[in-house]
Every structure is written in structure tokens, then in C-alpha cells.
C-alpha positions in Angstrom: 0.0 0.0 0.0 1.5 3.4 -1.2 0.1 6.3 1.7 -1.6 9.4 -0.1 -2.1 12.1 2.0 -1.9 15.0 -0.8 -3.0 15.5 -4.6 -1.7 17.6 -7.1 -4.0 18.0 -9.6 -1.9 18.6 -12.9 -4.6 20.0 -14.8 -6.9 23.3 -14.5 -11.1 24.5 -15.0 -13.7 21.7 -14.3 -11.6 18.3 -14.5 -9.5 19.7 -11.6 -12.3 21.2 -9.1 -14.3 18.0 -10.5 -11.1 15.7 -9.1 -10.0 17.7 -5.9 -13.7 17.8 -4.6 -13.6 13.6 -4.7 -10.1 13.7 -3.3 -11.1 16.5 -0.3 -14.3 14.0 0.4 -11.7 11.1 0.6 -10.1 13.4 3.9 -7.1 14.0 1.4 -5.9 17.5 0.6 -5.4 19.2 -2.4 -2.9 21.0 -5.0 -3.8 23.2 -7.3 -1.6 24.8 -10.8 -2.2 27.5 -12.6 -1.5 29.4 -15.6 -0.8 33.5 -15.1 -4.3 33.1 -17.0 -6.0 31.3 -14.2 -4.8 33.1 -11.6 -8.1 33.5 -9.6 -10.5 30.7 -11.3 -12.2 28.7 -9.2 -10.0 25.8 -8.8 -7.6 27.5 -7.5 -9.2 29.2 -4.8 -10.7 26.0 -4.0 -7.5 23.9 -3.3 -6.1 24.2 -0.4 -2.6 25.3 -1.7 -1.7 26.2 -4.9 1.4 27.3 -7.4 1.9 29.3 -10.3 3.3 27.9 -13.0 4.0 30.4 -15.5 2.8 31.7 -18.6 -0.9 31.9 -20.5 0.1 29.4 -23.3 0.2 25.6 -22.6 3.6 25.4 -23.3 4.7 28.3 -20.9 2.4 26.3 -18.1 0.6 22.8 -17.9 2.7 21.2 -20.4 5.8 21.9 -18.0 6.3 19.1 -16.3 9.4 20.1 -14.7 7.9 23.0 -13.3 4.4 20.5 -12.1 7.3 18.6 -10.2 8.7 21.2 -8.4 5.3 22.7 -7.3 4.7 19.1 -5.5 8.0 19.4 -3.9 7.2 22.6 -2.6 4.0 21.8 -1.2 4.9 18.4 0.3 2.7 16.2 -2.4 2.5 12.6 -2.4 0.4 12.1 -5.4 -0.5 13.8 -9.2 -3.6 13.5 -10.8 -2.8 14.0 -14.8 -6.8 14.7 -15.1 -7.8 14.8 -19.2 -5.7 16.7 -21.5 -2.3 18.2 -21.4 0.4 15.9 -19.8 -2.9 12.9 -19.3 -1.2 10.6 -21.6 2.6 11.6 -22.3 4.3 8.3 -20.6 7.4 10.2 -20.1 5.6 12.3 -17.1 4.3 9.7 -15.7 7.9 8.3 -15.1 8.9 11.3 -14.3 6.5 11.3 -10.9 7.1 7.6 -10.3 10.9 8.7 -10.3 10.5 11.4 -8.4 8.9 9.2 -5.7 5.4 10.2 -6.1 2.5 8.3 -7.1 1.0 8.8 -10.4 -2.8 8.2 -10.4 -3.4 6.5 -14.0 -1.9 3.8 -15.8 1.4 2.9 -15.8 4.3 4.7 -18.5 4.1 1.1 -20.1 0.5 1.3 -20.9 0.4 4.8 -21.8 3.2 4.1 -24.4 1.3 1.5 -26.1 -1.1 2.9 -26.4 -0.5 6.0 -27.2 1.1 5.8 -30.6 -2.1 4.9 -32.7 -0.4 2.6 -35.2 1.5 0.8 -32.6 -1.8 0.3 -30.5 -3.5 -1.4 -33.6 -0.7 -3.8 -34.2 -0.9 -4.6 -30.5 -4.6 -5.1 -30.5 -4.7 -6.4 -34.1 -3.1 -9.7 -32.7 -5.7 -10.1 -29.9 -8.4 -10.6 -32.4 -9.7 -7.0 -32.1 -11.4 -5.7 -35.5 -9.2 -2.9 -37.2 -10.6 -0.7 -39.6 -8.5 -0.8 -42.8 -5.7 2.0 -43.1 -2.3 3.0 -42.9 -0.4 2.6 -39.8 2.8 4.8 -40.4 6.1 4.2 -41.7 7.3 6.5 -44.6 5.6 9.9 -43.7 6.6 12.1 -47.0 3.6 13.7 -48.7 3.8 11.3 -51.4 3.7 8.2 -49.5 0.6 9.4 -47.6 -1.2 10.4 -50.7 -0.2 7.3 -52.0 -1.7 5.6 -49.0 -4.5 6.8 -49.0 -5.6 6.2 -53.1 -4.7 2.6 -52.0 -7.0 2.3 -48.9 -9.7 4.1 -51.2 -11.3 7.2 -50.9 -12.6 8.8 -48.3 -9.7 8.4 -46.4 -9.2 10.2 -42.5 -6.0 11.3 -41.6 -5.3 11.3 -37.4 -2.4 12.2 -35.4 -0.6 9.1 -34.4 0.6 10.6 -30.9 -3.5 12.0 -29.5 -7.0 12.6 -30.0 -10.0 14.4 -28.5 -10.0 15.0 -32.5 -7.6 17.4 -32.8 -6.0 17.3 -36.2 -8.3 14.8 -38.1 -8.9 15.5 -41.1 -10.8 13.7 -43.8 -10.1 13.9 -47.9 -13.0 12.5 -50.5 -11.1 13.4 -53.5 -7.5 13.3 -54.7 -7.1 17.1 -55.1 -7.8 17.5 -51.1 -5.3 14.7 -49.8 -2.1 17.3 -49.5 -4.0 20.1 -47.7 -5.5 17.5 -45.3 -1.9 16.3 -44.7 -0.1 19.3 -44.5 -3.2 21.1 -41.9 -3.2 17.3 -39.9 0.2 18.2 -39.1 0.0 20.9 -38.2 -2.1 20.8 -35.8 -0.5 17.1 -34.5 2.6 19.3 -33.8 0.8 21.8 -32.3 -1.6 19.5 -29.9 0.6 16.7 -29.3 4.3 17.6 -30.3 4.3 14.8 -32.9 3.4 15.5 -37.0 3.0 12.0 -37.8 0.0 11.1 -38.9 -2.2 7.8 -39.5 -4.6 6.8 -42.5 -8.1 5.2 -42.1 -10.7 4.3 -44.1 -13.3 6.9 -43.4 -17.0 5.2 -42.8 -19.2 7.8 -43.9 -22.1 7.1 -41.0 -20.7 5.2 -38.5 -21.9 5.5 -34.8 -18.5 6.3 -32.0 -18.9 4.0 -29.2 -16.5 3.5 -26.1 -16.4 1.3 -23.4 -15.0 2.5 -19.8 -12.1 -0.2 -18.6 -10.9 -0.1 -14.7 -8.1 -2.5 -13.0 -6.1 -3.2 -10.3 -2.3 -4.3 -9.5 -3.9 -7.7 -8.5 -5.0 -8.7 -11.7 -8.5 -7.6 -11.6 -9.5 -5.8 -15.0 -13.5 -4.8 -15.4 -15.7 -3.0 -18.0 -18.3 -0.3 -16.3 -20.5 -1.3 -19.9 -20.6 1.3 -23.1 -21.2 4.8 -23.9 -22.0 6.1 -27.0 -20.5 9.8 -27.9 -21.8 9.9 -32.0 -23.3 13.6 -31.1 -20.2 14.7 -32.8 -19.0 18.6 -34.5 -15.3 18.9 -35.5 -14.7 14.8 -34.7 -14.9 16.2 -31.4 -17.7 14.8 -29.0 -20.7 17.0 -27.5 -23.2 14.7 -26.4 -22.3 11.7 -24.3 -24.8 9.1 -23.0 -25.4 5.1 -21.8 -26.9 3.0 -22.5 -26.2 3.2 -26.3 -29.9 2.7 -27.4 -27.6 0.7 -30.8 -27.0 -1.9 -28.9 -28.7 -5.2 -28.1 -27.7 -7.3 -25.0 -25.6 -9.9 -27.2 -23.6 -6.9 -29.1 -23.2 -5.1 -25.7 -21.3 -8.2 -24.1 -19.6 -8.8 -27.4 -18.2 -4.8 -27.0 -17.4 -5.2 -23.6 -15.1 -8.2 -23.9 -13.2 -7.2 -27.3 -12.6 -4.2 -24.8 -11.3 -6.0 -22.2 -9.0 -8.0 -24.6 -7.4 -4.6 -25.2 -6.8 -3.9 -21.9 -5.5 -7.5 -21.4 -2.9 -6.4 -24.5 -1.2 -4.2 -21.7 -2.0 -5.4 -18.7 -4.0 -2.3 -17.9 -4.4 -0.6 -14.4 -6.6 2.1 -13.6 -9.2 3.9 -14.9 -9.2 3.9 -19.3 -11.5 4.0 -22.5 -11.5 2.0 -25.0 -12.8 3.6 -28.2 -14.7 1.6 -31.1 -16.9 2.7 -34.2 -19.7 1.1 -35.5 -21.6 0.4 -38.5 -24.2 -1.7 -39.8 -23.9 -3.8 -36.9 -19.9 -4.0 -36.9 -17.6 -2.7 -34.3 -14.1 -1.7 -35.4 -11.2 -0.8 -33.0 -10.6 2.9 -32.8 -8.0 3.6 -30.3 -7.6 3.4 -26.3 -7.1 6.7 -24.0 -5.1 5.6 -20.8 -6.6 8.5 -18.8 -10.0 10.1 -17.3 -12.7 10.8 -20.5 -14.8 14.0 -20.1 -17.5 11.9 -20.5 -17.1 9.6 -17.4 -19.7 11.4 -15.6 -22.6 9.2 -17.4 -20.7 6.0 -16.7 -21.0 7.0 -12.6 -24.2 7.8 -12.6 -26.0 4.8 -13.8 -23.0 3.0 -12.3 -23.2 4.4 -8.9 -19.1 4.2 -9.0 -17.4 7.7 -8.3 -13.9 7.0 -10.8 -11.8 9.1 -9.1 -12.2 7.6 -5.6 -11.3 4.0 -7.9 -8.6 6.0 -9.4 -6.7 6.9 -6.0 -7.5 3.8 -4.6 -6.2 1.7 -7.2 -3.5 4.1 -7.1 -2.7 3.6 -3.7 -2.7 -0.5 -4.4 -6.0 -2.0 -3.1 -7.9 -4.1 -4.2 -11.5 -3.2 -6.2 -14.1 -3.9 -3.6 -16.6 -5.3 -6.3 -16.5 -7.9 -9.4 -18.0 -7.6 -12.8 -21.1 -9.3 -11.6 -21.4 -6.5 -8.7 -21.8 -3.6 -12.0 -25.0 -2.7 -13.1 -26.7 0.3 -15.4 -29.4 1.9 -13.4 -31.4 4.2 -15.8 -30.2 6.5 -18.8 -27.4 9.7 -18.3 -26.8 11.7 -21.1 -24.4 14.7 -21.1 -23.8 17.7 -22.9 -20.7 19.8 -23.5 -21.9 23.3 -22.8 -19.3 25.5 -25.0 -18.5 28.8 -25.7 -18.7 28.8 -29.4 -20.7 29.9 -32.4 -22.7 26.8 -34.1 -24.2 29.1 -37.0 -21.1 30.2 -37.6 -19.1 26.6 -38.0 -18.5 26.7 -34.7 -16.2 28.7 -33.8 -15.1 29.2 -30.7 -16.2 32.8 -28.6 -14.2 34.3 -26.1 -14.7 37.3 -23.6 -15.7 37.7 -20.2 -18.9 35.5 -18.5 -21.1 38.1 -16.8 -23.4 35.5 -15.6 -23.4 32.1 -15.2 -26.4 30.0 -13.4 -27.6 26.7 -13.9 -31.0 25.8 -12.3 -30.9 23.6 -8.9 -32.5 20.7 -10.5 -32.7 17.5 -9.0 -31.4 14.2 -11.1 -29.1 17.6 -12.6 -24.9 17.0 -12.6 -23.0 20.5 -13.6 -19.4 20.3 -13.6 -17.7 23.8 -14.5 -14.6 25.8 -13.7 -16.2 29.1 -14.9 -18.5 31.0 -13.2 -20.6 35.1 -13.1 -17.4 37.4 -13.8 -14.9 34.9 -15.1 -13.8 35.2 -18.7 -13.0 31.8 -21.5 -9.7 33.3 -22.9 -8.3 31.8 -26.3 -5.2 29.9 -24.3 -7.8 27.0 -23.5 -10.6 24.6 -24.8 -13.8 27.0 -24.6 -15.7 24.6 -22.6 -18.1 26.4 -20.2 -19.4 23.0 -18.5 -20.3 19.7 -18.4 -24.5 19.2 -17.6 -25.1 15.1 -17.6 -28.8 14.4 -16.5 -29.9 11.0 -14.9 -33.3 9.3 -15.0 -35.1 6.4 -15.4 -35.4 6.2 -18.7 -33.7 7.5 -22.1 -37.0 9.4 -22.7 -36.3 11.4 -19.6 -33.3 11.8 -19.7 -33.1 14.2 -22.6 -36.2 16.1 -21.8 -34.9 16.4 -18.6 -31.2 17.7 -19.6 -32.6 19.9 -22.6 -35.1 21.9 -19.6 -31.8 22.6 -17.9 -30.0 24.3 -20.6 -33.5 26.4 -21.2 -33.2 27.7 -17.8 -29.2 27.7 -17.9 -27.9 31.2 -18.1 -24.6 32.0 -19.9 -24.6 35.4 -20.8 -21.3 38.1 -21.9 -20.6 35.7 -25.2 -21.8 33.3 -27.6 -22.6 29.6 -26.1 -24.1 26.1 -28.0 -26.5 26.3 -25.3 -29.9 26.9 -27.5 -28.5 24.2 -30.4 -28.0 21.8 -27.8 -30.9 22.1 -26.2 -32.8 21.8 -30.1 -30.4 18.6 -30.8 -32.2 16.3 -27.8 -35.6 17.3 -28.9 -34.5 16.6 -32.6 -37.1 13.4 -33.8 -34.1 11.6 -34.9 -32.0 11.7 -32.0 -34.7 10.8 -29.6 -35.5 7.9 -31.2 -31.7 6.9 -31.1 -31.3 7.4 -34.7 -27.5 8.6 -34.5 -24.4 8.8 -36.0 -21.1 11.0 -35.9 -22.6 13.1 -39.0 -25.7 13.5 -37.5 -24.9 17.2 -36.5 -23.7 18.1 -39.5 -27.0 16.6 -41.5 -28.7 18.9 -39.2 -27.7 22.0 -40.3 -32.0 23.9 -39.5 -30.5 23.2 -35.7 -27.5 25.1 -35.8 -28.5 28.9 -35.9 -31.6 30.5 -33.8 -34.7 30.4 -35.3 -36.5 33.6 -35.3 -38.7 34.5 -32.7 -40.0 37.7 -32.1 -42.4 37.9 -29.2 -39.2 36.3 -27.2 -37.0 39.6 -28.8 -39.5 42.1 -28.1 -40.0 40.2 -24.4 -36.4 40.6 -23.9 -35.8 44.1 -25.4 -38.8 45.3 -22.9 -36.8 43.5 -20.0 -33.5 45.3 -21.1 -35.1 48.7 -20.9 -37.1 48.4 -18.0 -34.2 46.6 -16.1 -31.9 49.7 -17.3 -34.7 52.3 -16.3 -34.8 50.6 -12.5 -31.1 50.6 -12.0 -30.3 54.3 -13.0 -33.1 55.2 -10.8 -32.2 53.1 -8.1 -28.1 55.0 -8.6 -30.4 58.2 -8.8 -31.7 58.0 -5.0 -29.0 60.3 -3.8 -30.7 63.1 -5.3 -34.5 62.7 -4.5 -37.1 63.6 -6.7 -35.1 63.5 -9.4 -37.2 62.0 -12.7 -34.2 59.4 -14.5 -35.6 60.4 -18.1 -36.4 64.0 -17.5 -37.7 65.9 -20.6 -39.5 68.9 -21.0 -42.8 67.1 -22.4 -43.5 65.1 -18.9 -46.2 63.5 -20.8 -44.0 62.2 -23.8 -43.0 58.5 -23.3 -39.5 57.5 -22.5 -38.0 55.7 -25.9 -34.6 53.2 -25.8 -33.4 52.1 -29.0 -32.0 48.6 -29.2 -30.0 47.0 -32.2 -30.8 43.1 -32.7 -28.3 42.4 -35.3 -29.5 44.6 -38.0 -33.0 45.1 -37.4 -33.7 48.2 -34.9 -36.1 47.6 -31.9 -37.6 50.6 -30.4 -39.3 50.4 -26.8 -41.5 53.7 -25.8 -42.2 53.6 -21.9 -44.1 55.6 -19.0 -43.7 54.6 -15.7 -47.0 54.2 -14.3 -45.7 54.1 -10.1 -46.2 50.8 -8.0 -44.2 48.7 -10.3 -46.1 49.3 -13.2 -45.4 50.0 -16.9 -46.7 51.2 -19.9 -45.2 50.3 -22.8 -45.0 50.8 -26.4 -42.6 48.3 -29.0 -43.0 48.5 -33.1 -46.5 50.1 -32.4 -48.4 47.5 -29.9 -48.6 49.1 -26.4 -49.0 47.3 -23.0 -48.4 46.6 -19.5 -46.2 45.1 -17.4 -45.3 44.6 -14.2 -42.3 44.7 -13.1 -40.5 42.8 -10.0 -36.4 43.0 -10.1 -34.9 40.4 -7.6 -31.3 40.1 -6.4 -28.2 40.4 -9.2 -29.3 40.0 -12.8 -32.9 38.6 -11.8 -36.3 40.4 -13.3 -39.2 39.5 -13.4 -42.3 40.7 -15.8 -45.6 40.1 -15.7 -47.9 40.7 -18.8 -51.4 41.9 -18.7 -52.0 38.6 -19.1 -50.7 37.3 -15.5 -48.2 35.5 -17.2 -44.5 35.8 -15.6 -41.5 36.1 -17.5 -38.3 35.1 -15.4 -35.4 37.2 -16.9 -31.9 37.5 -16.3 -30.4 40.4 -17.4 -27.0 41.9 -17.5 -25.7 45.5 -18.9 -22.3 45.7 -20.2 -21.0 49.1 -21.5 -23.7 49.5 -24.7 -24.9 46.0 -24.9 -27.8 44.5 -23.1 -27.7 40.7 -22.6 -31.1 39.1 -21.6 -31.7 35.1 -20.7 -35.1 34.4 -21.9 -36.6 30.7 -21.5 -36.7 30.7 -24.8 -33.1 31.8 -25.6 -30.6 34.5 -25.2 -31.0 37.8 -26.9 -27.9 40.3 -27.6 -29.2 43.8 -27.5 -27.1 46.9 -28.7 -28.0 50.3 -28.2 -28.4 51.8 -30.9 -25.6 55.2 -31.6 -27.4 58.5 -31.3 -24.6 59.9 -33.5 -22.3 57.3 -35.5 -18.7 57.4 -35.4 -16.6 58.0 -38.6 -15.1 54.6 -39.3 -17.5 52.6 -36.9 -17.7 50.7 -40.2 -16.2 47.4 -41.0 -13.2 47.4 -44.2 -15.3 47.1 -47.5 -14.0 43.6 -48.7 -12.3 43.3 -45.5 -11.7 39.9 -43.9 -11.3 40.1 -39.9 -9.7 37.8 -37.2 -13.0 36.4 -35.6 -10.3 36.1 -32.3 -7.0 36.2 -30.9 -5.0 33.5 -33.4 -1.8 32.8 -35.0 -1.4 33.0 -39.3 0.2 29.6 -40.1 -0.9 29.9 -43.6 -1.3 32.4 -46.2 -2.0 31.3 -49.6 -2.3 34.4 -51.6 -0.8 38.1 -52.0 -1.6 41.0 -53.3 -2.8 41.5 -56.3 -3.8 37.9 -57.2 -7.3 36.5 -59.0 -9.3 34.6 -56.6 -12.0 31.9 -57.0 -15.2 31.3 -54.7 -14.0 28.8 -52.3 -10.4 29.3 -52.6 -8.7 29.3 -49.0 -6.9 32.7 -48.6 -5.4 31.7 -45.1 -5.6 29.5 -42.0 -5.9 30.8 -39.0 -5.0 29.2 -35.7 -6.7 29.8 -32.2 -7.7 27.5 -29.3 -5.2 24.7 -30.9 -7.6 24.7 -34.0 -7.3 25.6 -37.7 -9.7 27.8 -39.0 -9.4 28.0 -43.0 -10.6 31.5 -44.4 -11.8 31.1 -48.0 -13.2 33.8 -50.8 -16.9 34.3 -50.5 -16.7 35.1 -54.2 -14.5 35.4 -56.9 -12.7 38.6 -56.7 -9.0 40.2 -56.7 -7.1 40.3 -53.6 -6.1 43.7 -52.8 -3.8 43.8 -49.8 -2.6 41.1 -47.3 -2.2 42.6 -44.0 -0.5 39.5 -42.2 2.5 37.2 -42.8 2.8 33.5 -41.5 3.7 33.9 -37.6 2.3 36.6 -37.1 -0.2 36.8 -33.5 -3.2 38.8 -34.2 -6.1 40.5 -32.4 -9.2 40.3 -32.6 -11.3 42.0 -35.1 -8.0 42.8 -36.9 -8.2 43.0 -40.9 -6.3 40.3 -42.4 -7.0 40.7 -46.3 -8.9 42.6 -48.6 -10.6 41.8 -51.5 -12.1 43.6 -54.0 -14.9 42.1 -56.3 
């Protein structure tokens, strides 16, 4: 038995408060790192000491293992927790603790090594009797050997780093003429996310459903399953809705999953907590690759499971025994979990940074929220922009959606743009309620992605901006009393705010009536509301119906933000006298965020196609490629490759 009396958790945001609150309830204390970036987030406050590591960037920070070392040294440590992500799954940290006489709580460096080289991991597994989807496993990695590769696996063909995945440089070609930009963008981004460009070929199933099954063992030769999950809800080959039971399987299949699962495990005589990674279709299950760490998604496994992983993690870690045999696991009811992010779905989801003026998430019962943001944090471009995690458990699958997608109605993110309205569409979608799944699912369901129009919900929330505005000036007004916030010389002319809802102009008229009570006047239909402002953000309004609105609102320099029930709204006011150059560049092409030009494609002065890519831009440890609307001629590039830009910052322009 190794003692642990104190964690580092290696890691930062949710995974790490999610960790340290398991390890605190074990009567364990924690360690917390941070970035200069995280400097007051909430995992670090909640630890009960904590280190700075360095720098914003990964590199300058959580990829520093030397520095992670030290900061257990210096804070009298026993144990690391790797968490997901970052240093989870490099085996040469992991020695590094075990050499440094600390416990590592995962796998051992032996397991992580084989299986963390995808094409060594299929040969390993390929032996055991595992199916392996057809591909190319490595070798020579010159452009013309991979393009070669690929013709002779047949098109389409997907490209993955060898050395990672959470999806990070995958990329997938269909034709011939789109092989050596998918190899020379994978790796790219395999260098970038994993410090490794070499890259891997599959045969690309066009509809295939992404299943995984969660592995745990001992150092006594005990190795379980804790039964499937199935992650198909997919955008960027990167998972955003997580659930078990897989409603694709049948009892026979299930068991048939499990065990090619375990045989993988068995390959490396696996320890720990792990996943195991298959996809599936038309009733064939194909080896996809093995993650030796925690999954974001292990939340759904310990509900219907009753297990909390973590307390297996450190006690496996520690060398006991597991208390309970595969008999002794069971699936109680359906969890399902979404990935609540800060990103833009209509707009291919990219990902939206800025500060978070409120976060709330409604006290629900059967309702899991893991986050490490919360009301007057910020998601910065250093990191992924995942807000939360939201997993809902019930008895049955049914439930379980409706359940989750009321939360995320009555979740309030508000200060930038979230997934939260597309995900809450995506489990009421007929398709996906009936199980009817598969990792191109999202993208066939392109109607879900932007907001649908709704304008009794903008005019609600344009009326709650301006009466919520009108209440607080007044309230700042008290000092001087019986001043009139609004004064004009016509007392009998209403009050008038003028909102901006993307390009459309909103116009609320209002007279305050005393006692609470409005009269008001938007696009020519007057009426009354009452109105009740609680504590913070809260408002409520009641229509002349009796029907109450609950409201959260938040001001923010010009902009109004509202959470409705029925979805945020972004209000601007509207300028009473426009600045010169408030304008966007004619033909100009802006950074949509912070990023790095890795690519530029074009210069000044050349003839440009619709769809040609003009650049690729990189933020969040993701490419984004930006192409020609039309055809046109470029008129000035304003970047080189390397350079770091801003955002809003114009990067080409184009003339038609």
C-alpha cells in the first residue's frame, strides 16, 4: 500500500475542481496549478494550496512538467492527478512522478506508451483478435507516401495524429485534389496539440456511430468493464453529447463490445481507470484507439454505475484491491451529457471568447454541472472553450433528454456566444430521440445550428433590457431625490430606448406608471407590465395577461444581454450619432479572435475563385481555413505566416 495524503491535480477548470472535490471527500488535501491566466478561477481558490506555473500558453504552463514537479515538492505532495488533456497521456511524465517518488494516479508509462502511438496500438490489439478498420499505420511519412496511402485504402480516407485525439488534427479527404492540404493542416495541428506530426490513414466510414467502453483494474489482476457509452453527437470529430446505455446496442452486441474491450486492456496489462474507443456500423464494431486517462464523458458511466472513478482512481493508485467484481456492476437508468461551449454553431462553430457576466444553472434535482467558470470569469483563447459539463440521470432515455434539454433552457450563460440553444434543439430533434445517431448526424442537421427567429421572445427581452436599465439608473439616482431618471420637457412624452438586434432596430416607448407598473410601447403595440427586479441579474415581468416572464439580465457598457426561456438575446443600443469609421473594411476579412497565421496562400494583387482558402488561421489549438466568398481580386494582405493577431484585426482585402 503506497500512503496518499496529498494531490496535485496537474490539470486546470472543471476536471480539476471535479477531481479535488472527490479527493477533499476522501479526507485527502489538495494541490492546485495554474496558468498566469487562471490566476483566480475557481479551482484554485478551492485547493487548499496552490502554485503558479507560468505563462498563459500551454507550453509556458501545464505542459511543464518540470515546473508541475517542483510545485509538489514545494507543497509536500505525495500524489498527481494528470486529469484529461495536457500531460494525461505523455508516458514520459508519468515516469517522471514515479521517479520522483510520487505516485501517479493513471496507468502505468508502459500502458500509456502502447497505447498512445495509434499505429502501434492497432498492431498490438490487431493480434488479440480486435477488429481494425483498414488504413495505414505509419512508416514512410513524405507527402507522397501518404497520398499514396490513402488512393490505395480508397477514398474517403481520414487522416489522425498518431501521438493524441480528442479529434484534434483529423482530417478527412473524399477526393484526390484535397489529400495534401488535409496532410499538410493534420500536421499541423499534430505538432501543435501533441508535439508529434505523424499522422495515420483510415478508411473513413461515412455514417458510423462512435462507441466506447470505460475499462478499470487493479495491481492484483483484476480488469473490469463499467458497460458502453455512446459519444456519435459529434462537430469537428470532437464529442458534444455523451450518454449510456447506447440505445444501438442489443444485450448480445453489448457483451460482445465489452469483452473485445477487455481483450485490449489484457494487451497491456492495464491498471486504472481507461477507454477504449470503437466505431460502429451496420452492426460491426471496429477498433478505434484506447485513451489511458479520465474521458470527459465519465460522468454518465458514474451515474448509472453508482461508481465515483476518481475515488477508484486513487484507490487503485494507492494498491488496493477493487471492492466489487463484474457481476457487482449494473446500469441503473439513462445519463446523457452535454458539452456546454463557448462557441458559435451558426457560424461553424467557432469558438467565442470574452468575459462571462453571468453564469447560473438551475438547482435541478437528477441535474450534474461540472464547470470551472462561473458570473465574472472570462473563457480566454489559451484553453478549450468549454463552459461546462451538464449530464442528467433518469429512469429512462426518454427522460433523460427532456430532462437535460429543460436545464439548458433555464441555464444562463450570458457576456458571449454559447451552443447552449443548439443543444438544447439537438435532444428534442425526432431523430435523436429515437436513437437514430451517428457522428454526421450534427452536420445533416444543419436547421439546428442557428436560432430560429422569434420575435415575441425579442420584443420580451428588449422590454426587460429597458425596464431593467430604467430601475437601475433610478435606483443609482436616489441620492438626489425627486429626481425624474428620463427627465424631458414634455413630462407627458413617453420615455423611448433604442435597441439593435443584429440589423433590425427595436424601439421600446415607456411611462412609468408608479407601483411597479409599466406602460409600454414596442414597433407600435402598447402594453403593460409589471415589473418585480430580484437580487443580481434577476427580473421578473408580468404581462397583462398574469403570465410571468423570469429574466436574467445583464448591462455591459452599450450592450444589453437578456436570458429568456426561450433563448438569449444580444441587444445593442443603438448610436445617437455614429462614429466615422465605426464601419467594417469594405472587402475586408477580420480575425474572428486572438489567433496565429500559419498559412497564407495568396498576395496582393492575385485573381481569386469562390472557395479558394486565402489563409488559416489558428486559435484554441484549431485551424480555422478562411476562404473567398466570391470570386474577386485580392487587394492587400495585412498578415504574414507567424504573425499573432487580435481580434477584429483585418487580415485581407478583397475587391470584387
Amino acid at each position: 500500500m503506497r500512503p496518499i495524503e496529498r494531490v496535485l491535480v496537474a490539470n486546470r477548470g472543471e476536471i480539476a475542481l471535479r477531481i479535488m472535490r472527490t479527493v477533499r471527500r476522501m479526507g485527502l488535501s489538495t494541490v492546485a496549478v495554474f496558468s498566469d491566466a487562471d490566476a483566480s478561477t475557481p479551482h484554485v481558490r478551492f485547493a487548499d494550496a496552490a502554485v503558479r506555473l507560468g505563462g498563459a500558453a500551454s507550453k509556458d504552463s501545464y505542459l511543464k512538467a518540470e515546473a508541475i514537479l517542483e510545485a509538489a515538492r514545494k507543497t509536500g505532495a505525495d500524489a498527481i492527478h494528470p486529469g484529461f488533456g495536457f500531460l494525461s497521456e505523455n508516458p514520459d511524465f508519468a515516469q517522471a512522478v514515479i521517479d520522483a517518488g510520487l505516485v501517479f494516479i493513471g496507468p502505468t508509462p508502459k500502458a500509456i506508451r502502447a497505447m498512445g502511438l495509434k499505429r502501434e496500438a492497432k498492431a498490438l490489439v490487431g493480434q488479440r483478435g480486435v477488429p481494425l478498420v483498414p488504413g495505414f499505420d505509419g512508416g514512410d511519412q513524405s507527402t507522397a507516401q501518404l497520398k499514396a496511402k490513402a488512393l490505395e485504402v480508397g477514398l474517403p480516407v481520414i487522416f489522425k495524429p498518431s501521438a493524441g485525439g480528442g479529434g484534434k488534427g483529423m482530417k478527412i479527404a473524399r477526393t484526390a485534389g484535397e489529400l495534401e492540404a488535409c496532410i499538410d493542416s493534420g500536421r499541423r495541428e499534430a505538432q501543435s496539440a501533441f508535439g508529434d506530426p505523424t499522422l495515420i490513414i483510415e478508411k473513413y466510414l461515412e455514417r458510423p456511430r462512435h462507441l466506447e467502453v470505460q475499462l478499470l483494474g487493479d495491481h492484483h489482476g483484476t480488469l473490469l468493464h463499467l458497460f458502453e457509452r455512446e459519444c456519435s453527437l459529434q462537430r469537428r470529430h470532437q464529442k458534444v453529447v455523451e450518454e449510456t446505455p447506447s440505445p444501438a446496442l442489443t444485450p448480445a452486441l453489448r457483451e460482445q463490445l465489452c469483452q473485445a474491450a477487455l481483450e485490449v486492456g489484457r494487451a497491456v496489462s492495464y491498471t486504472n481507470a481507461g477507454t477504449v474507443e470503437f466505431i460502429m456500423q451496420d452492426g460491426r464494431f471496429y477498433f478505434s484507439e484506447m485513451n489511458t486517462r479520465l474521458q470527459v464523458e465519465h460522468r454518465v458511466t458514474e451515474q448509472v454505475t453508482g461508481l465515483d472513478l476518481v475515488e477508484q482512481q486513487v484507490r487503485v493508485a494507492r494498491g488496493e484491491k477493487l471492492a466489487f467484481g463484474q457481476d457487482d456492476v449494473r446500469q441503473r437508468g439513462h445519463a446523457v451529457q452535454v458539452r456546454l461551449y463557448a462557441e458559435d454553431p451558426a457560424n461553424q462553430f467557432l469558438p467565442s471568447i470574452g468575459p462571462v457576466h453571468d453564469f447560473f444553472t438551475p438547482p435541478l434535482g437528477g441535474l450534474l454541472v461540472d464547470s470551472g467558470i462561473e458570473s465574472g470569469g472570462e473563457v480566454t483563447p489559451h484553453y478549450d472553450p468549454m463552459v461546462a459539463k451538464l449530464v442528467a440521470h433518469a429512469d429512462s432515455r426518454a427522460q433523460s433528454f427532456a430532462a437535460l434539454a429543460r436545464a439548458l433552457d433555464q441555464t444562463s450563460v450570458l457576456g458571449l456566444v454559447t451552443n447552449k440553444g443548439f443543444l438544447s434543439r439537438l435532444l428534442r430533434d425526432e431523430d435523436v430521440v429515437r436513437g437514430e445517431l451517428s457522428t454526421q448526424t450534427i452536420a445533416e442537421k444543419s436547421g439546428l445550428l442557428a436560432e430560429p427567429v422569434d420575435a415575441a421572445r425579442d420584443m420580451l427581452a428588449a422590454v426587460g433590457a429597458t425596464l431593467f436599465a430604467f430601475i437601475r439608473r433610478r435606483e443609482a439616482d436616489d441620492f438626489l431625490p425627486g429626481l425624474v431618471t428620463g427627465y424631458r420637457n414634455n413630462r407627458f412624452r413617453d420615455q423611448r430606448h433604442e435597441w439593435r438586434l443584429g440589423d433590425e432596430a427595436l424601439t421600446v416607448e415607456y411611462r412609468d406608471l408608479g407601483g411597479g407598473l409599466f406602460d409600454v410601447s414596442v414597433g407600435g403595440q402598447r402594453s403593460r407590465w409589471r415589473v418585480a427586479p430580484g437580487a443580481g441579474p434577476c427580473l421578473d415581468l408580468e404581462g397583462a395577461d398574469g403570465v410571468l416572464h423570469r429574466l436574467r439580465v445583464v448591462l455591459s457598457a452599450d450592450t444589453a444581454f437578456v436570458h429568456t426561456p426561450r433563448g438569449t438575446v444580444t441587444l445593442r443600443e443603438a448610436p445617437r450619432f455614429p462614429a466615422p469609421g465605426d464601419e467594417a473594411v469594405k472587402g475586408g476579412f477580420m480575425a474572428p479572435m486572438p489567433g496565429k497565421v500559419v498559412k497564407v496562400f495568396v498576395k496582393d494583387g492575385d485573381p481569386v475563385t469562390k472557395g479558394q482558402a486565402l489563409l488559416v488561421l489558428e486559435a484554441m489549438k484549431m485551424e480555422q481555413t478562411t476562404v473567398a466568398p466570391a470570386d474577386g481580386v485580392v487587394k492587400t494582405v495585412s498578415v504574414r505566416e507567424g504573425d499573432q493577431v487580435t481580434a477584429g484585426q483585418v487580415l485581407i482585402v478583397m475587391e470584387g
